[in-house]
Chimera marker file (.cmm) of the C-alpha trace (Angstrom):
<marker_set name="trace">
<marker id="1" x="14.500" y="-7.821" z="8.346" r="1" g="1" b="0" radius="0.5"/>
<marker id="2" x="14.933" y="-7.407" z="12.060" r="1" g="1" b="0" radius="0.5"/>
<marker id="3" x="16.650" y="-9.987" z="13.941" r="1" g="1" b="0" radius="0.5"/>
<marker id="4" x="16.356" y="-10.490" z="17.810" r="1" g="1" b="0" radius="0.5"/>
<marker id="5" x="18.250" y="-12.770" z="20.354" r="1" g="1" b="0" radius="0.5"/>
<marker id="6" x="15.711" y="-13.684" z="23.310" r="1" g="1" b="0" radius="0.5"/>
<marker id="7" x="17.318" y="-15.625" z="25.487" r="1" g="1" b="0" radius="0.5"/>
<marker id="8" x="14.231" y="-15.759" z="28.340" r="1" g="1" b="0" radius="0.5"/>
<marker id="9" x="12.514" y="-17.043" z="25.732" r="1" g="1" b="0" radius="0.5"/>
<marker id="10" x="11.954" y="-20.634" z="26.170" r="1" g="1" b="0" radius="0.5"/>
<marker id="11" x="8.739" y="-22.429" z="25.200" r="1" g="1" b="0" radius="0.5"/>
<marker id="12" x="5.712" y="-22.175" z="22.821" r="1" g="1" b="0" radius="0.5"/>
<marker id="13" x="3.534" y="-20.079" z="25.202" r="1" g="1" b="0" radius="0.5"/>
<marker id="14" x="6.786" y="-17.760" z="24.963" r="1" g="1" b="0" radius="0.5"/>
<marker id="15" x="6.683" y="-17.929" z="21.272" r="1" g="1" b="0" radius="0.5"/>
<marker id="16" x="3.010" y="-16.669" z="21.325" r="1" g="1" b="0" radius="0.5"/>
<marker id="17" x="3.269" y="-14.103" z="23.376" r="1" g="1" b="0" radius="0.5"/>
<marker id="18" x="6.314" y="-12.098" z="21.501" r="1" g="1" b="0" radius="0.5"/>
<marker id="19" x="4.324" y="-13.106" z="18.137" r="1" g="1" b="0" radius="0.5"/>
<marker id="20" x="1.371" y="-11.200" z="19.287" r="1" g="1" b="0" radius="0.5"/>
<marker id="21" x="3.806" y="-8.370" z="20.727" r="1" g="1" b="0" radius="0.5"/>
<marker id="22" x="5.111" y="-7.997" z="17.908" r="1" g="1" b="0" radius="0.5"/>
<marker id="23" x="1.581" y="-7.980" z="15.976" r="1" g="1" b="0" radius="0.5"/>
<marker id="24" x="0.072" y="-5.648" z="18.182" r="1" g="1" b="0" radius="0.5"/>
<marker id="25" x="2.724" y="-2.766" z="17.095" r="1" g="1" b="0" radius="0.5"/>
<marker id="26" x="2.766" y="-3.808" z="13.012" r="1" g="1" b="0" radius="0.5"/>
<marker id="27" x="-0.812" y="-6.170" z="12.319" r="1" g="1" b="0" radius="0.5"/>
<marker id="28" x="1.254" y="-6.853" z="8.938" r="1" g="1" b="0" radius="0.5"/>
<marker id="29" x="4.731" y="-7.957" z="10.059" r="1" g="1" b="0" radius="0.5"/>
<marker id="30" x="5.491" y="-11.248" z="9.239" r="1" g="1" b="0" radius="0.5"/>
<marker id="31" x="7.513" y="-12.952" z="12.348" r="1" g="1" b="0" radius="0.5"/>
<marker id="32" x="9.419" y="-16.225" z="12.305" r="1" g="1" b="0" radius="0.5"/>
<marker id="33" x="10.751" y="-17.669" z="15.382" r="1" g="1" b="0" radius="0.5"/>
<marker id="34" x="13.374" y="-20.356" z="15.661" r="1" g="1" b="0" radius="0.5"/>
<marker id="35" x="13.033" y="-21.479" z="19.705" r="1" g="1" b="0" radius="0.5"/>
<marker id="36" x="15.991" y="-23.571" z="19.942" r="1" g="1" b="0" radius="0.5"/>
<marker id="37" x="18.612" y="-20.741" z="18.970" r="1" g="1" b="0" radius="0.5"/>
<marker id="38" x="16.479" y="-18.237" z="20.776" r="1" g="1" b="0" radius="0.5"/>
<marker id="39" x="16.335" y="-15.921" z="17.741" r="1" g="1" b="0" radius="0.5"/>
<marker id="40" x="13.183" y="-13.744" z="16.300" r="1" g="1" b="0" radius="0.5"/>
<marker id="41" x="13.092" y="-13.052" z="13.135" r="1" g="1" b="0" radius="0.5"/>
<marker id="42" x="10.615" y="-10.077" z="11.810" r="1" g="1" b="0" radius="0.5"/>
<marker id="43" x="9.729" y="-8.587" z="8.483" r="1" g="1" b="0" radius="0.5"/>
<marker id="44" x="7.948" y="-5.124" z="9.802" r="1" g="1" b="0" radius="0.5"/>
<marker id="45" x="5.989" y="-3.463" z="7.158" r="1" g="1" b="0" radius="0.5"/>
<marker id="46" x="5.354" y="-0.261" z="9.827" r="1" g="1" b="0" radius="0.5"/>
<marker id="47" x="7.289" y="-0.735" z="12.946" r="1" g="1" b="0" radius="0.5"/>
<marker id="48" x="10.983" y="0.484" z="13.316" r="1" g="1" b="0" radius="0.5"/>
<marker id="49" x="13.245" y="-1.738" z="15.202" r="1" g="1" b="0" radius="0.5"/>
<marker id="50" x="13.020" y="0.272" z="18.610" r="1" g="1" b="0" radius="0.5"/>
<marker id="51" x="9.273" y="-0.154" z="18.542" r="1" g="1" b="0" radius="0.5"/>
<marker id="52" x="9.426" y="-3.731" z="18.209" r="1" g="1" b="0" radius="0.5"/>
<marker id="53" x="12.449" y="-4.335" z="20.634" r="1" g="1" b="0" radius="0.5"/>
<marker id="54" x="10.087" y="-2.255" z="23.087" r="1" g="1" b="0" radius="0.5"/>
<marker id="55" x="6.997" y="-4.363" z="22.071" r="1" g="1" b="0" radius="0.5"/>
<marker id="56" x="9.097" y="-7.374" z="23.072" r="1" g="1" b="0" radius="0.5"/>
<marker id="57" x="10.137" y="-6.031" z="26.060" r="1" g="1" b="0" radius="0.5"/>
<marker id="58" x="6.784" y="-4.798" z="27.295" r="1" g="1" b="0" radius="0.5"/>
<marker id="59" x="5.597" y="-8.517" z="26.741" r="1" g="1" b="0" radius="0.5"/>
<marker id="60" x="8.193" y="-9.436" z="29.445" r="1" g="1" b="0" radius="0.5"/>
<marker id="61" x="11.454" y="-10.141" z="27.829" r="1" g="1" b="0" radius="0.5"/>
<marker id="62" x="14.703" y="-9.233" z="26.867" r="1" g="1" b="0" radius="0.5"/>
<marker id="63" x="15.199" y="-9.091" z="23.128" r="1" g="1" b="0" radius="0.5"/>
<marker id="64" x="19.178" y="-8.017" z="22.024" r="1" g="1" b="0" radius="0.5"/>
<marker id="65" x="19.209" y="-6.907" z="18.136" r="1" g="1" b="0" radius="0.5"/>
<marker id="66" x="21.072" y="-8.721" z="16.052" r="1" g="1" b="0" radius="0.5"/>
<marker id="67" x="23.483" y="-6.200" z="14.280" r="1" g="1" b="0" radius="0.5"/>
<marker id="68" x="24.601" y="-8.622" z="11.484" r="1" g="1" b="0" radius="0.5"/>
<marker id="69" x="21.602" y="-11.183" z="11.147" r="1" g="1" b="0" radius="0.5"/>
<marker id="70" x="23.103" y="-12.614" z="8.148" r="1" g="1" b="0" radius="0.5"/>
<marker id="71" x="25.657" y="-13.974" z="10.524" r="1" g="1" b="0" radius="0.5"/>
<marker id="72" x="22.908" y="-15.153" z="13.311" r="1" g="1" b="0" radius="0.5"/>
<marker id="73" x="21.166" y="-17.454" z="9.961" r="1" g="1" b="0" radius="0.5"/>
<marker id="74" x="25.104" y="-18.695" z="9.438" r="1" g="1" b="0" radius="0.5"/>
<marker id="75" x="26.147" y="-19.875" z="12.821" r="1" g="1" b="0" radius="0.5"/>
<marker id="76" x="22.410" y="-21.236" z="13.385" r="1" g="1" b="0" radius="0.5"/>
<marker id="77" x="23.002" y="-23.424" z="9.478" r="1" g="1" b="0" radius="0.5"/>
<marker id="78" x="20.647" y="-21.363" z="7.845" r="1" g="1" b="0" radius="0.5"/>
<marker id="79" x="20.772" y="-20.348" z="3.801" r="1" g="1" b="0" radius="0.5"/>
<marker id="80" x="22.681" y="-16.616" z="3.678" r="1" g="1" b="0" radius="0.5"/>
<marker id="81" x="23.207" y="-16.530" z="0.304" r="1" g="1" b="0" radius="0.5"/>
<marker id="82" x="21.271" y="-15.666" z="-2.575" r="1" g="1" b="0" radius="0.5"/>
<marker id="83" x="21.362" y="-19.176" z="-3.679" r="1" g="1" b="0" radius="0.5"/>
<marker id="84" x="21.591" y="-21.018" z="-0.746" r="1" g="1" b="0" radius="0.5"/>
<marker id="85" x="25.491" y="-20.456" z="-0.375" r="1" g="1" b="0" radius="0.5"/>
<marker id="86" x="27.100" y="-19.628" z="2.799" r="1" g="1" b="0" radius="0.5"/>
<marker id="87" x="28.557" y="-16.485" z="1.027" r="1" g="1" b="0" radius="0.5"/>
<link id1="1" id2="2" r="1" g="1" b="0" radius="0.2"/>
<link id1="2" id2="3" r="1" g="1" b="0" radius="0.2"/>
<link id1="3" id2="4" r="1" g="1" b="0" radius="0.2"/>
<link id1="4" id2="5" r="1" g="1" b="0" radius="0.2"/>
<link id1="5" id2="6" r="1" g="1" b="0" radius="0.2"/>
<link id1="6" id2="7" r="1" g="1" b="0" radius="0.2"/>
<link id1="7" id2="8" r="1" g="1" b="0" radius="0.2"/>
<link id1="8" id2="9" r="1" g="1" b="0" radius="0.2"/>
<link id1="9" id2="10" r="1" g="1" b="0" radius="0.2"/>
<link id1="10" id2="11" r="1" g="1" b="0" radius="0.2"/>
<link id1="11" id2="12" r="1" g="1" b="0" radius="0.2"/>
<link id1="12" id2="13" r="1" g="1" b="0" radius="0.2"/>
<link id1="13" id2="14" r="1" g="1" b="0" radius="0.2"/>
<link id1="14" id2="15" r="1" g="1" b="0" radius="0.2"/>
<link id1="15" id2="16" r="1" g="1" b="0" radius="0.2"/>
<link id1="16" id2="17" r="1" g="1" b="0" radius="0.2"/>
<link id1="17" id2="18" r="1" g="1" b="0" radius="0.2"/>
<link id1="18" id2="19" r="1" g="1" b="0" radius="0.2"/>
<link id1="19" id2="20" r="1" g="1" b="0" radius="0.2"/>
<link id1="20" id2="21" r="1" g="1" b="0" radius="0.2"/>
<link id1="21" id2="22" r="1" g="1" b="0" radius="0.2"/>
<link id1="22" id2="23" r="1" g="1" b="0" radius="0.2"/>
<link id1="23" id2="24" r="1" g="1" b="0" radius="0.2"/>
<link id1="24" id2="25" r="1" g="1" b="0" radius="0.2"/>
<link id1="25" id2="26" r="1" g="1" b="0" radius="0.2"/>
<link id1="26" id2="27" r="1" g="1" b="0" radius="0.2"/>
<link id1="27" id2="28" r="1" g="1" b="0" radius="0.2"/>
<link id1="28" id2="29" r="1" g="1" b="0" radius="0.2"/>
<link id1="29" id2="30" r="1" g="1" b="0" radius="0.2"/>
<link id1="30" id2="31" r="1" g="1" b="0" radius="0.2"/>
<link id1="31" id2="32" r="1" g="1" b="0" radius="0.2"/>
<link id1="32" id2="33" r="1" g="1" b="0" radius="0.2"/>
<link id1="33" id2="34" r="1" g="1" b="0" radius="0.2"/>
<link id1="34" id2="35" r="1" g="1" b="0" radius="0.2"/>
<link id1="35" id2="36" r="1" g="1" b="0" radius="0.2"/>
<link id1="36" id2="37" r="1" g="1" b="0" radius="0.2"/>
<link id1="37" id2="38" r="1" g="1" b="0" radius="0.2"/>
<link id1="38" id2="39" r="1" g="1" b="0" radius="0.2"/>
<link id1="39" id2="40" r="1" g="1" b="0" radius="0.2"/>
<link id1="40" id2="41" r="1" g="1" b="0" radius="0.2"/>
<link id1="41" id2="42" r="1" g="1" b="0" radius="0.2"/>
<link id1="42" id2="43" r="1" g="1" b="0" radius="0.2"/>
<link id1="43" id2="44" r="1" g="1" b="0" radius="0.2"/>
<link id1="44" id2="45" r="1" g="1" b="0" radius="0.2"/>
<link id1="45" id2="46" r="1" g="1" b="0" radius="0.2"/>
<link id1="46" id2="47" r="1" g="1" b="0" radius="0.2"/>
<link id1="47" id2="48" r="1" g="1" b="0" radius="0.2"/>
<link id1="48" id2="49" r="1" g="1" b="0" radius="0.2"/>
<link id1="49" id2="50" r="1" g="1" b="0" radius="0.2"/>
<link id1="50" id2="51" r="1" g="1" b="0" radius="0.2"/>
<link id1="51" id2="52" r="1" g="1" b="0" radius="0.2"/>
<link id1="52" id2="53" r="1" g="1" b="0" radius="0.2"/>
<link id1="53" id2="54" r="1" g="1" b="0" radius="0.2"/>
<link id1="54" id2="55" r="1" g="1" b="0" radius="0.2"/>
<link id1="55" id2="56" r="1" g="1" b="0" radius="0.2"/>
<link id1="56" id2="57" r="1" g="1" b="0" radius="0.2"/>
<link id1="57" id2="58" r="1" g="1" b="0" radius="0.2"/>
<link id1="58" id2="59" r="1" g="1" b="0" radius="0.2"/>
<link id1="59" id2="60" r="1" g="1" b="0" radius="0.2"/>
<link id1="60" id2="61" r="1" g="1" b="0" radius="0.2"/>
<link id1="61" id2="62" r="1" g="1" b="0" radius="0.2"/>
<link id1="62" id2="63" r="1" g="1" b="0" radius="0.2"/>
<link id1="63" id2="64" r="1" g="1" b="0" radius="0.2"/>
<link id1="64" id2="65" r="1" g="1" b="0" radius="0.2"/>
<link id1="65" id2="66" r="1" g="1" b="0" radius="0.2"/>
<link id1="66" id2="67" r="1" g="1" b="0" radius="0.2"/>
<link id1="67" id2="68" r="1" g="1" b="0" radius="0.2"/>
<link id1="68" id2="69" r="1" g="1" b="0" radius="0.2"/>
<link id1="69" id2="70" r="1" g="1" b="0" radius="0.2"/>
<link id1="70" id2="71" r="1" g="1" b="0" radius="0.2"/>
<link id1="71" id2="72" r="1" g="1" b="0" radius="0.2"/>
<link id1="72" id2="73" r="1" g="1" b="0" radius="0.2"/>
<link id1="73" id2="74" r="1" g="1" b="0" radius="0.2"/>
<link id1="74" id2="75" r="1" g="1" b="0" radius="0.2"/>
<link id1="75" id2="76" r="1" g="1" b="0" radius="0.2"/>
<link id1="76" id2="77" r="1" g="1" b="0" radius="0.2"/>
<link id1="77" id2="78" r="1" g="1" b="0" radius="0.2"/>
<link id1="78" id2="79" r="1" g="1" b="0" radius="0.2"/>
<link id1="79" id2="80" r="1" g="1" b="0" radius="0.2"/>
<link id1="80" id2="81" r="1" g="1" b="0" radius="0.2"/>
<link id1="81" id2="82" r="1" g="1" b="0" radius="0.2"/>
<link id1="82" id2="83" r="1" g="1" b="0" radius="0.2"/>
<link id1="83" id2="84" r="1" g="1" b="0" radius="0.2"/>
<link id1="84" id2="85" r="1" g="1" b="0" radius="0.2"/>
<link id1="85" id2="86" r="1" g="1" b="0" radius="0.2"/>
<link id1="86" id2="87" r="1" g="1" b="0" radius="0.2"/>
</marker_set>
């Protein structure tokens, strides 16, 4: 999993657009976005993560990769562990 910070990010048309970015570069990735932390979350089944930071880019924004994103889903209250735990 590749994990982006978007900060210009900021609404649903936003959302769309780097969802279809994304898309355009891997038809099969499967992309979750969580607006209010300003994070993209993507499952590539083709693309590397330079190709989708540069699809996100060429869609007009700024996407920083997330080095640890087990640590974005922790600070955000989201399930890290295998069962749910925070470990």
């Amino acid at each position: 999993m590749q994990v982006f910070r978007v900060d210009d990010m900021t609404c649903g048309h936003c959302v769309a657009s780097i969802t279809e970015a994304v898309r355009a570069v891997d038809a099969g990735a499967k992309v979750g976005v969580d607006l209010a932390q300003r994070l993209v979350r993507i499952e590539p089944t083709e693309a590397d993560a330079s190709e989708l930071a540069g699809a996100i880019t060429e869609a007009g924004y700024s996407p920083v990769l997330v080095e640890n994103p087990f640590l974005s889903e922790k600070a955000a209250g989201g399930r890290t562990g295998c069962c749910g735990c925070s470990g």
